[in-house]
N, C-alpha and C positions, 0 to 999 in steps of 0.2 A: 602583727607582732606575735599572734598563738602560735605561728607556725615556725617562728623563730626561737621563741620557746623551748618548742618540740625541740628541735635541730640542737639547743644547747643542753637543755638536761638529758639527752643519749650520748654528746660529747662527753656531759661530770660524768654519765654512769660509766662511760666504757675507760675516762681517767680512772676512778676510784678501782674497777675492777684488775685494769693495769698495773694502778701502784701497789694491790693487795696481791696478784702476781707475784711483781718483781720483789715485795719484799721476802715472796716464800723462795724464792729462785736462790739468792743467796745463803738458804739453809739448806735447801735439797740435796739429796745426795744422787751421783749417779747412778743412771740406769744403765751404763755398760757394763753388764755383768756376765762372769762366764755360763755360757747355755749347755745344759748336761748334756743335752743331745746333740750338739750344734758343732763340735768338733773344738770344744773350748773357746768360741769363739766370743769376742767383745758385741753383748746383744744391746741394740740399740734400736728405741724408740721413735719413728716418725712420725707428726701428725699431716693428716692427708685430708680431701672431702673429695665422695663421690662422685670424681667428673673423667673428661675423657682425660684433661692436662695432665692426671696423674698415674695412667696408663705407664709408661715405664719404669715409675713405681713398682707398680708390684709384678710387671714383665721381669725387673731386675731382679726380684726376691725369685720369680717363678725359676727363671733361669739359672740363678747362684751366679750372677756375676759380682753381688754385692758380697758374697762370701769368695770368692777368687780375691777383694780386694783384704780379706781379713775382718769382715765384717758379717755377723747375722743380724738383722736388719726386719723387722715388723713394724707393719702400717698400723696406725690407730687411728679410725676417723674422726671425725668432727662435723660440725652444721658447715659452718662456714671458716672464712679466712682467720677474721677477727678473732673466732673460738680459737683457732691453730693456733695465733698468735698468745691468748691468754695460756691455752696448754704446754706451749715450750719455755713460757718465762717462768710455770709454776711450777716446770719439773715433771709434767707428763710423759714429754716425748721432748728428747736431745736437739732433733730438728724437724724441719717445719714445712709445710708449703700453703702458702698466702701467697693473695693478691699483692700489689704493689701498694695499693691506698694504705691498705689497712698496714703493711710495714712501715711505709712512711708516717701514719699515725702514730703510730707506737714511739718513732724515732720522738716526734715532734712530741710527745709527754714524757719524755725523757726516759723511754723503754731502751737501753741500750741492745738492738737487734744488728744483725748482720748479714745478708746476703749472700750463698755461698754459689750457687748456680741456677742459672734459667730453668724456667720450669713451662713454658706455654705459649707459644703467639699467636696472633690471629691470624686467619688464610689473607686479609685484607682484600674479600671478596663479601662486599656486603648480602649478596644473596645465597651464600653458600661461606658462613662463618660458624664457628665455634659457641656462639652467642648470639643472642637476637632478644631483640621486645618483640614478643609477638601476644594477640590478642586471641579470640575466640570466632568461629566462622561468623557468628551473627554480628559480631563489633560492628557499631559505625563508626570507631578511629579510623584517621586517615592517615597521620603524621604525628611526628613528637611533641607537636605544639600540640596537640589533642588531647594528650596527660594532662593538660593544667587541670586542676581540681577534679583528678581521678588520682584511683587508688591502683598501687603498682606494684606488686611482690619484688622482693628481693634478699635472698638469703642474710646478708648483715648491715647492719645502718655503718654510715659512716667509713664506706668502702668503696671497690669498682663500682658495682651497679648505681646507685644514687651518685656517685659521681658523674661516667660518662653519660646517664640517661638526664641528668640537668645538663651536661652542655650541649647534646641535642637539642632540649628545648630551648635553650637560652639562644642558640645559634638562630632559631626561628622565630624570634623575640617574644618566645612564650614567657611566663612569669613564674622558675624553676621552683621557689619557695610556695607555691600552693599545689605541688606534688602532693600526697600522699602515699609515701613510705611502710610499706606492710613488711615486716619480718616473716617471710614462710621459708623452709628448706625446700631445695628445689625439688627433689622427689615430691613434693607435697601439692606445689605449683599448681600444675595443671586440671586438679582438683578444687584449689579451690577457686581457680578459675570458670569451671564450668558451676559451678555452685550459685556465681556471684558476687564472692566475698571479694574479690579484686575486678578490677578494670582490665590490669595488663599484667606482662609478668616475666620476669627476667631470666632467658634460660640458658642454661650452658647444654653440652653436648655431654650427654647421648638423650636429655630430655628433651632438646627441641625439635631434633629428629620426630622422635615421641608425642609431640604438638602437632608437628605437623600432618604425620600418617592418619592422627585423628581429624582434622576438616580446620585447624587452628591457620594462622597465617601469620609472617612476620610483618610485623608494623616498621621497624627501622634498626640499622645496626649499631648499637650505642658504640660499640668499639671505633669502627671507620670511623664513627662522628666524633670522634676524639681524636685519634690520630691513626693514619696509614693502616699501619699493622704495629697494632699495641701488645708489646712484651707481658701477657694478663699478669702470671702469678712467678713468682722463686722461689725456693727454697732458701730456707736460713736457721739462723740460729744465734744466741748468744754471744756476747762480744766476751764473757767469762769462758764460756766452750769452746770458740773461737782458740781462745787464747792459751786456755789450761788443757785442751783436748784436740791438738791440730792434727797429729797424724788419725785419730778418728774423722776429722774433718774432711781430712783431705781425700782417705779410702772413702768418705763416702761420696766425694765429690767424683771421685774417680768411676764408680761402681756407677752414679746415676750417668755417666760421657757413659761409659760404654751401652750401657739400659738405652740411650738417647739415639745413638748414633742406630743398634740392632734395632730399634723401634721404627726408625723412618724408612728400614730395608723391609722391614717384616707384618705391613701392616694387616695382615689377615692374623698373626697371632696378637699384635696389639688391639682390635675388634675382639677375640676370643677372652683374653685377659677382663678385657672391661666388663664382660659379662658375670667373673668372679667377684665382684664387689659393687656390681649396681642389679641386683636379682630382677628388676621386673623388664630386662633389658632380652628380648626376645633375638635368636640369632638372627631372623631375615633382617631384624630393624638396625643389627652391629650389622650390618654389612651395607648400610646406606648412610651412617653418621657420618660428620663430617670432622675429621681428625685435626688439629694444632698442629704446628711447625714446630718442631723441638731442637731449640738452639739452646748449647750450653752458655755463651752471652749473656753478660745482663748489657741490658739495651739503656744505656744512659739518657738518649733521647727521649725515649717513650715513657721512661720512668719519672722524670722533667714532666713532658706535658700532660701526663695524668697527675702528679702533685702538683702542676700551677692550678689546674682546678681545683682538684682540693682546697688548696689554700684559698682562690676566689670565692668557695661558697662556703666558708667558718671551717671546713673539716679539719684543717691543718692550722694552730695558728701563726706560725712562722713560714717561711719560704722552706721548699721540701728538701732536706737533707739526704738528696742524693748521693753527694759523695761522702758522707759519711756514712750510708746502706751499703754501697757499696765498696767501702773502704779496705774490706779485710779481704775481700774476692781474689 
């Protein structure tokens, strides 16, 4: 029951923080404002976190295709999904990129969010993915059953990672609920992996590349253990924004298709890019990460079977309101 607990008063915190949000949301003013230098143009706030999914991101700023669409356009990062998520309801940034959990959480506390394009999929190659559990060269883990009562980093509770790394376990009739769940930012991971503060440790790209060049090794890929090729993260935004600010919407929806489309042609500049925004990312090791699929889709199935677990293990308490995430798309 302690560890059930656990699991419910990080749900009250991240409600209470949600609805302290969204109540500032509805007073905020916008942040599309004319930029002196910017050619007058509508400057608009994105929240981001340093991973490779968000690579045509700021490929799109580096290039000005987000300004071809009428838009100047700056990234602001964040820890994690969940923070994005707090930062675009309270008015930091217009829009957003988060994982799927953590949008579906927000839906299910009655965060009204929106969905406006794909932001990342897996290669669906569990030995060469985007993500990985991976542990420390001297681990005796063998398998996902192996976490039960270890300790496992993970950028935000109540998100992808603690989702797909329990139905890993659970698929191997390990006992999900005596995980231990550590909040670290993934820059930080791999440290305090070698230290000992954690067991395992949940890594997105261009850090697990990073694990591994160091003697680390992947334990199992929570993503395939959840499904095929899981749609990770989207962008979004406001069902108020959405609604009061669609033609900024839509240029920005437009700007990240073209950013998506040059990204998948151009991958020695999208390696170059992610070097501007994750600094300890050395050039030999950007030219061996393993880069996302970037579909502008949202993936209605994939976005289903990551909030049915959700919803299986407390994170959700309703069934996941997909079509209403994706409703305004």
């Amino acid at each position: 029951m302690k560890d059930r607990a656990i699991v419910i008063s990080r749900r009250a915190a991240m409600g209470s923080a949600l609805a302290l949000a969204l109540g500032a949301c509805s007073t905020s003013g916008s942040s599309a404002k004319k930029s002196g230098d910017g050619g007058d143009l509508p400057k608009v706030s994105v929240g981001a976190i340093p991973v490779a999914e968000v690579a045509p991101l700021y490929l799109g700023i580096q290039k000005g295709f987000f300004r071809n669409h009428g838009l100047e356009v700056v990234a602001k990062q964040f820890q994690g999904g969940a923070a994005v998520v707090t930062g675009v309801i309270s008015g930091q940034a217009e829009l957003g990129f988060s994982n799927i959990v953590s949008l579906l959480t927000a839906r299910d506390r009655g965060v009204p969010l929106v969905s406006v394009i794909g932001a990342g999929t897996s290669t669906g190659d569990p030995q060469r993915d985007i993500n990985a559990i991976m542990v420390g060269p001297d681990s005796t883990l063998k398998s996902a059953k192996d976490l039960v009562g270890k300790r496992v980093a993970i950028n935000s509770w109540n998100s992808i990672g603690d989702t797909t790394v329990k139905t890993a376990v659970r698929k191997l009739g390990g006992d999900d609920w005596k995980i231990q769940f550590v909040r670290v930012p993934h820059a930080q991971m791999p440290a305090q992996m070698a230290a000992g503060n954690v067991d395992a440790i949940w890594e997105a790209e261009p850090y697990r590349t990073m694990v591994l060049q160091a003697g680390g090794r992947i334990l199992f890929d929570n993503l395939t253990e959840t499904y095929p090729k899981v749609q990770i993260a989207q962008f979004f935004t406001t069902e108020q924004t959405r609604r009061n600010k669609p033609q900024l919407v839509d240029s920005f929806v437009a700007g990240m298709k073209e950013s998506q489309t040059y990204a998948e042609a151009h991958t020695d500049e999208v390696r170059a890019v992610i070097k501007t925004y994750v600094k300890s990312l050395t050039p030999a090791t950007a030219q061996t990460i393993v880069l996302p699929v970037w579909s502008p889709e949202l993936d209605v199935q994939s976005a289903l079977a990551l909030g049915r677990a959700a919803h299986a293990y407390g994170t959700l308490t309703d069934a996941p309101d997909v079509s209403g995430l994706f409703g305004a798309a």
